[in-house]
Backbone as ProteinMPNN parsed JSONL, in Angstrom:
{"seq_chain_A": "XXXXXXXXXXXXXXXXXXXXXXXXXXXXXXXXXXXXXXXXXXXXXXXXXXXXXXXXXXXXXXXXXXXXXXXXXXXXXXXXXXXXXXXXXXXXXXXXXXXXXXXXXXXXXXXXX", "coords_chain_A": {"N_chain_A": [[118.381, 21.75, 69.422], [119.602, 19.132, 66.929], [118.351, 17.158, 64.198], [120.477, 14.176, 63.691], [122.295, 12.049, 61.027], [123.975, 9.477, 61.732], [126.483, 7.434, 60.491], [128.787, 3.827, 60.343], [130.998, 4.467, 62.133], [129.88, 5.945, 64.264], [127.34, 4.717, 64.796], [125.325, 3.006, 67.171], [127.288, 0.478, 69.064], [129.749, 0.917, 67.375], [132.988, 2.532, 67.279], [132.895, 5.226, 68.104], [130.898, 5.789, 69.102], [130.755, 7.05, 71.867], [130.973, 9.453, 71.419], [128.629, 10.443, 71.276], [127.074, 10.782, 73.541], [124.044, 11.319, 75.821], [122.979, 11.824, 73.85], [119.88, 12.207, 72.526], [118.301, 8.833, 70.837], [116.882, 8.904, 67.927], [116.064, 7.301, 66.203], [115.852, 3.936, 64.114], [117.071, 4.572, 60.422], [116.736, 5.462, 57.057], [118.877, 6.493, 54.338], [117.53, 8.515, 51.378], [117.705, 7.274, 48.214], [120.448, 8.567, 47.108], [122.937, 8.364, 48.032], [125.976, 6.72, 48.895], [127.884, 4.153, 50.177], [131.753, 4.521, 50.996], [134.555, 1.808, 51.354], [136.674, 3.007, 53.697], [138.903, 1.644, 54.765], [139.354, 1.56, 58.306], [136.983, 2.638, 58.549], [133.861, 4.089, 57.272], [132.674, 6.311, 54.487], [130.946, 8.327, 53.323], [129.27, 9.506, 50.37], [127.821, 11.115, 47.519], [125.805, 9.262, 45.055], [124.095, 6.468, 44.272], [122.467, 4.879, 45.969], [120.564, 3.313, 48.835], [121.544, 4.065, 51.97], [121.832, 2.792, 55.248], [121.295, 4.247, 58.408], [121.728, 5.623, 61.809], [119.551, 7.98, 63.305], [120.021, 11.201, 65.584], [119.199, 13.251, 67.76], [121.048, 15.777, 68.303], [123.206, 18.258, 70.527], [124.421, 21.957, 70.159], [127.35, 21.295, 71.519], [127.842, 18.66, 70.866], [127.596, 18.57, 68.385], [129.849, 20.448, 67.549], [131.9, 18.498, 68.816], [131.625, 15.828, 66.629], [132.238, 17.565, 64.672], [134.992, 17.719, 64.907], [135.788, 15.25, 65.038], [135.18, 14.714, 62.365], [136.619, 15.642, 61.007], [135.806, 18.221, 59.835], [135.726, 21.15, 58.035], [137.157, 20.09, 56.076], [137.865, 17.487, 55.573], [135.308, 15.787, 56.054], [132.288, 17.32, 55.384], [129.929, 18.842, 57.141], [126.684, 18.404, 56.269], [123.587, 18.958, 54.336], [121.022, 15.805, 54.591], [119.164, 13.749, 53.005], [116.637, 11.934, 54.285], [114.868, 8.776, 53.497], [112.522, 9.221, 53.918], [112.182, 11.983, 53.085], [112.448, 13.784, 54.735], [114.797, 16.166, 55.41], [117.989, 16.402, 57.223], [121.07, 16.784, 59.34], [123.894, 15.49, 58.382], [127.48, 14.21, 57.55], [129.323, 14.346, 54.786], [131.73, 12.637, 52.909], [134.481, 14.732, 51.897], [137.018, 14.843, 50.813], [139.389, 14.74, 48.388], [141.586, 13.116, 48.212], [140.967, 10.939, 49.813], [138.13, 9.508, 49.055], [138.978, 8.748, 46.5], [140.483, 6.48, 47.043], [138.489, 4.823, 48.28], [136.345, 2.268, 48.488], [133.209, 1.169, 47.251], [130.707, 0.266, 48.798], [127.841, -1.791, 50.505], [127.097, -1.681, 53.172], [128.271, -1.133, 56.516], [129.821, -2.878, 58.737], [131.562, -3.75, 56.497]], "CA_chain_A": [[118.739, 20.389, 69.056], [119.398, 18.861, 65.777], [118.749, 16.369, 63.937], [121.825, 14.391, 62.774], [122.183, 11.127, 60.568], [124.999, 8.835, 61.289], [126.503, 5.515, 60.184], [129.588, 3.665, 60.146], [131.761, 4.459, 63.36], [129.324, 6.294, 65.461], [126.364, 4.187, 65.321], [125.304, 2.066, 68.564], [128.135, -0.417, 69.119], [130.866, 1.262, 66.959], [134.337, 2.964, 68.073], [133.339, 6.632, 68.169], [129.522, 6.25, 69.352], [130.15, 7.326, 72.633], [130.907, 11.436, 71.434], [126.379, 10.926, 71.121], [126.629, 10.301, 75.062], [123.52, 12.081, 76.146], [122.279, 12.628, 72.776], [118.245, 10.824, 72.434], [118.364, 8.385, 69.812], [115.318, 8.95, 67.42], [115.735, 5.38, 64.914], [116.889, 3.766, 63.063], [116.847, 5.185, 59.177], [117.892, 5.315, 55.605], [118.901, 7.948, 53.201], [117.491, 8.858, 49.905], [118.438, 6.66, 47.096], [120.886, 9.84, 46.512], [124.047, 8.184, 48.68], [126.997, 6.037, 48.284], [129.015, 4.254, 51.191], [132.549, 4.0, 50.393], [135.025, 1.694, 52.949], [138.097, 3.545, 53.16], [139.675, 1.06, 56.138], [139.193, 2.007, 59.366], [136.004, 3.695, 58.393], [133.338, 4.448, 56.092], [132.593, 7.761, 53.971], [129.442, 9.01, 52.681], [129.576, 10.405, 49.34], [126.863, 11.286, 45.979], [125.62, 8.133, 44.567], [122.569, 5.799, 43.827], [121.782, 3.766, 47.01], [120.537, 3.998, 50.487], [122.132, 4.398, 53.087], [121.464, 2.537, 56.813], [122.076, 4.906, 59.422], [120.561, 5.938, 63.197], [119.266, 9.259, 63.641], [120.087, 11.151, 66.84], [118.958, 14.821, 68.12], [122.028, 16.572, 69.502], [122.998, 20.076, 70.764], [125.313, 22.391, 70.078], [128.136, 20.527, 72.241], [128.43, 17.141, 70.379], [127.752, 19.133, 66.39], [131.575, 20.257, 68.401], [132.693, 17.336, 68.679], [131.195, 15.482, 66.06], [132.848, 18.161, 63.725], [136.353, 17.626, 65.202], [135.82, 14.226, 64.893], [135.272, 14.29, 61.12], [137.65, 17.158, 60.059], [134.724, 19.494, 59.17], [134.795, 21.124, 56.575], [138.218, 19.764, 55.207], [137.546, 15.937, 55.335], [134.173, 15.603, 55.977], [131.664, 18.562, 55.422], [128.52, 18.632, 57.931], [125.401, 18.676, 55.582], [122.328, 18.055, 54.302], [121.102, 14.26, 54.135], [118.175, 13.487, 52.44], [116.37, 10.599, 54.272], [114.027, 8.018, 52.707], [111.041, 9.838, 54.454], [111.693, 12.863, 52.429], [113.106, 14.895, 55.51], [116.221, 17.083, 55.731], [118.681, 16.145, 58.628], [122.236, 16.79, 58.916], [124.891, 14.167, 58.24], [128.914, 14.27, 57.173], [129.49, 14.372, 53.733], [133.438, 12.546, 52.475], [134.756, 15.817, 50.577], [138.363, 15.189, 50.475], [139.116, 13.912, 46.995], [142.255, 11.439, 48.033], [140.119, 9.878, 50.605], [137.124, 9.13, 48.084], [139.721, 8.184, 45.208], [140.952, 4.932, 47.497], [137.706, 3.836, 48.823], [135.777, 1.058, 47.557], [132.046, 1.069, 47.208], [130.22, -1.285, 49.781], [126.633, -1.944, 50.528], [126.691, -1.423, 54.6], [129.011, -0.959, 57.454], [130.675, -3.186, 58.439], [131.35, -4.082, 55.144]], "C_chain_A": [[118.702, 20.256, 67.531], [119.368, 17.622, 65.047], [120.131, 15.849, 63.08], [121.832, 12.46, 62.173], [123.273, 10.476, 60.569], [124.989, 7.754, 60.387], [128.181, 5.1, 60.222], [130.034, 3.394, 61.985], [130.974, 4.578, 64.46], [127.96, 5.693, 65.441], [126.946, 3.143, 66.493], [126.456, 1.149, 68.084], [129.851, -0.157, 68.424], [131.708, 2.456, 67.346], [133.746, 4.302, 68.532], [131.546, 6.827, 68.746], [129.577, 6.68, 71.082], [130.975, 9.219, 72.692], [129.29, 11.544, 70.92], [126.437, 11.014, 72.392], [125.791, 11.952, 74.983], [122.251, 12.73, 74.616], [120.851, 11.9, 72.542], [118.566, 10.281, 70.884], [116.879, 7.749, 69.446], [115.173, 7.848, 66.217], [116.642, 5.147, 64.366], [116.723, 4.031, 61.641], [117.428, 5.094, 57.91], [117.815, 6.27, 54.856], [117.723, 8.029, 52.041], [117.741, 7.886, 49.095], [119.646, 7.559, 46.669], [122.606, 9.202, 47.52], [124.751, 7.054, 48.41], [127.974, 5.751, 49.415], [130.504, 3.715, 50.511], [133.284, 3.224, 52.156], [136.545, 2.181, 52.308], [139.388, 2.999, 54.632], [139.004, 1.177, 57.224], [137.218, 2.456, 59.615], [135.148, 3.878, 57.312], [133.076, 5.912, 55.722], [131.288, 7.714, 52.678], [129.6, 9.755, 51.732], [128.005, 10.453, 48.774], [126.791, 9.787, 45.648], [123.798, 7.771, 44.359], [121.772, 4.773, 44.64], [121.73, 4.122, 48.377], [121.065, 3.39, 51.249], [121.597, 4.492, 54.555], [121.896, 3.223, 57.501], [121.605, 4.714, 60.95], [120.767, 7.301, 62.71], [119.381, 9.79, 65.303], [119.351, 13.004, 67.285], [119.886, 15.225, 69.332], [122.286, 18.031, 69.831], [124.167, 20.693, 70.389], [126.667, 21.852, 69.976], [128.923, 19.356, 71.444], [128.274, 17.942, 69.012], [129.693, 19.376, 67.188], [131.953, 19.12, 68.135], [132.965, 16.409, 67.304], [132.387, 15.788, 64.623], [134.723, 18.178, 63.837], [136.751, 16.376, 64.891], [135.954, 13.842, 63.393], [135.428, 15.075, 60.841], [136.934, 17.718, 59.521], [135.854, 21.262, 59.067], [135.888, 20.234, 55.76], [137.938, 17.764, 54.396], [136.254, 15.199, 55.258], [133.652, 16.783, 55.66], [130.291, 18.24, 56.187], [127.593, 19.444, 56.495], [124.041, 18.191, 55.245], [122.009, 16.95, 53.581], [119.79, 14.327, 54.272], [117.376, 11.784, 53.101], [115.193, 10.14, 53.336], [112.631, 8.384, 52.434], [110.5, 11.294, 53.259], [112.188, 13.927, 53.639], [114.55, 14.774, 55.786], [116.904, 17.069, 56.879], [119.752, 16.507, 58.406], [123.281, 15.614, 59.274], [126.062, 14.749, 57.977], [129.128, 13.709, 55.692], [131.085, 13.93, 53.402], [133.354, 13.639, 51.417], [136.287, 16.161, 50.142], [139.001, 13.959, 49.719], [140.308, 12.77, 47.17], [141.578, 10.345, 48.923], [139.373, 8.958, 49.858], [137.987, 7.954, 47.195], [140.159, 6.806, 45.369], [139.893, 4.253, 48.264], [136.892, 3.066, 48.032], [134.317, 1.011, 48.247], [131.676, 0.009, 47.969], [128.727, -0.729, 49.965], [126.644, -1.216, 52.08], [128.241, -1.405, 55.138], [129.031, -2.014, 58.504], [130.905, -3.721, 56.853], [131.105, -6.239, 55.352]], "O_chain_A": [[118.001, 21.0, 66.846], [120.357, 16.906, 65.202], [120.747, 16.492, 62.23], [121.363, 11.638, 62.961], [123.91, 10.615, 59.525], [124.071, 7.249, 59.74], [128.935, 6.068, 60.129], [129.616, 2.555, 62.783], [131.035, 3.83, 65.435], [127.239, 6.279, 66.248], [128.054, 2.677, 66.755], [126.643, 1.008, 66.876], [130.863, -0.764, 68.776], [131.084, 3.433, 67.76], [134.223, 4.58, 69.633], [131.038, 7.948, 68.769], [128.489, 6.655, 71.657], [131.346, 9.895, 73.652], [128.822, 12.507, 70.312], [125.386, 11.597, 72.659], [126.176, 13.043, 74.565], [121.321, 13.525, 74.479], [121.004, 10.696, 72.338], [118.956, 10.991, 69.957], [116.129, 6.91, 69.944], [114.193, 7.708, 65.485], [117.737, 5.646, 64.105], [115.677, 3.411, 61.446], [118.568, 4.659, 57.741], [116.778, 6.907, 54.669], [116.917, 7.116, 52.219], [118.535, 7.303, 49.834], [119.962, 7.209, 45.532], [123.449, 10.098, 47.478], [124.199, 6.267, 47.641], [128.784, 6.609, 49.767], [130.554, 2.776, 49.717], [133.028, 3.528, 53.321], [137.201, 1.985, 51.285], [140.277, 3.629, 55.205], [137.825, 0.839, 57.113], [136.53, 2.502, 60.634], [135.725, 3.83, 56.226], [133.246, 6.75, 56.607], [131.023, 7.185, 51.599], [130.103, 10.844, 52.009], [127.084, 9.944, 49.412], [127.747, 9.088, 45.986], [122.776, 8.455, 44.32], [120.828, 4.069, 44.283], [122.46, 4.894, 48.999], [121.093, 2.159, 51.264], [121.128, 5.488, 55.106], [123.124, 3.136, 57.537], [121.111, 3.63, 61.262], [121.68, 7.749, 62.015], [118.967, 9.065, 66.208], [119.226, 13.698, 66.275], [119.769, 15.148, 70.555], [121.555, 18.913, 69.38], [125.109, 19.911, 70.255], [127.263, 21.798, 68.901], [130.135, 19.15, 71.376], [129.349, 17.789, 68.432], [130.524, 18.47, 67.245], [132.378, 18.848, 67.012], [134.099, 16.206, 66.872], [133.031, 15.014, 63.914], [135.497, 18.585, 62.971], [137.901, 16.194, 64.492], [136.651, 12.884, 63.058], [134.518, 15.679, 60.273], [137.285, 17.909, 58.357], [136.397, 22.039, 59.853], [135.463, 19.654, 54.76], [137.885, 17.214, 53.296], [136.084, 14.197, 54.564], [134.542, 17.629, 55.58], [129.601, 17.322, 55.744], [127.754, 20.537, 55.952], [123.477, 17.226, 55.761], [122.351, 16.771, 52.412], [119.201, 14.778, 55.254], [117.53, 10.715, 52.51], [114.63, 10.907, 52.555], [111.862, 8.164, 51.498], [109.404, 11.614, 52.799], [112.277, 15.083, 53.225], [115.257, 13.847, 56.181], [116.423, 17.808, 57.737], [119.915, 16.724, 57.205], [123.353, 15.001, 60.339], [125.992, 15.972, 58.103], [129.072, 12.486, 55.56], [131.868, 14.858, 53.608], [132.607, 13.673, 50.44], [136.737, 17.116, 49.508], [139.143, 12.786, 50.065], [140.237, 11.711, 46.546], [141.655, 9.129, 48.748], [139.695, 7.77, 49.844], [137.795, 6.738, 47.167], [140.276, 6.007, 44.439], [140.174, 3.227, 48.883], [136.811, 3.307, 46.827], [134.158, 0.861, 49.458], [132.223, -1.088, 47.867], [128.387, 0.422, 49.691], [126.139, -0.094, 52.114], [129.22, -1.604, 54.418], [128.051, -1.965, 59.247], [129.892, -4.088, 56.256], [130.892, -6.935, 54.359]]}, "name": "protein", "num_of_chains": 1, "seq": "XXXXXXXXXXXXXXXXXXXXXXXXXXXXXXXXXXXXXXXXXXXXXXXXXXXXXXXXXXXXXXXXXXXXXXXXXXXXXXXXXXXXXXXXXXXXXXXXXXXXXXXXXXXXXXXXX"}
């Protein structure tokens, strides 16, 4: 199992939270000061920055990192990596790494914006 840090789409209640089905959901959490949500429409994207970042935490397996990663064009559009929560522990999250995406989103505090 692993831990993994969403936000945006696939937390509870939003479009894409049911590729967790099955997955235990271990809180709710916040990054680092070290993150930056941008809204790029449809969707938000997790970049480098100076503010934290509301997410849930979930512990999934193999199966859904699959999905998960199909879901957010790993490595091209997103990159699965490491997210620094508030606590001081290392989880993995989705990193925005595809530079026209970034270039048209607009900095927001939370999700929904």
């Amino acid at each position: 199992m692993t831990a993994v840090f969403v936000y945006g789409t696939l937390m509870r209640g939003g479009r894409y939270h049911r590729l967790l089905a099955g997955a235990p959901y271990a809180g709710s959490v916040s990054t680092a000061p070290r993150y930056q949500l941008l809204d790029l429409g449809p969707y938000p994207g997790l970049v480098a920055g100076q503010q934290r970042v509301q997410g849930e935490l979930y512990d999934v397996s193999a199966a859904i990192i699959e999905r998960l990663d199909a879901l957010e064009g790993h490595p091209d559009h997103y990159r699965r990596s490491a997210i620094v929560l508030a606590d001081g522990r290392e989880v993995t999250g989705y990193l925005l790494v595809d530079p026209a995406a970034s270039a048209r989103g607009q900095p927001i505090a939370t999700w929904p914006p």
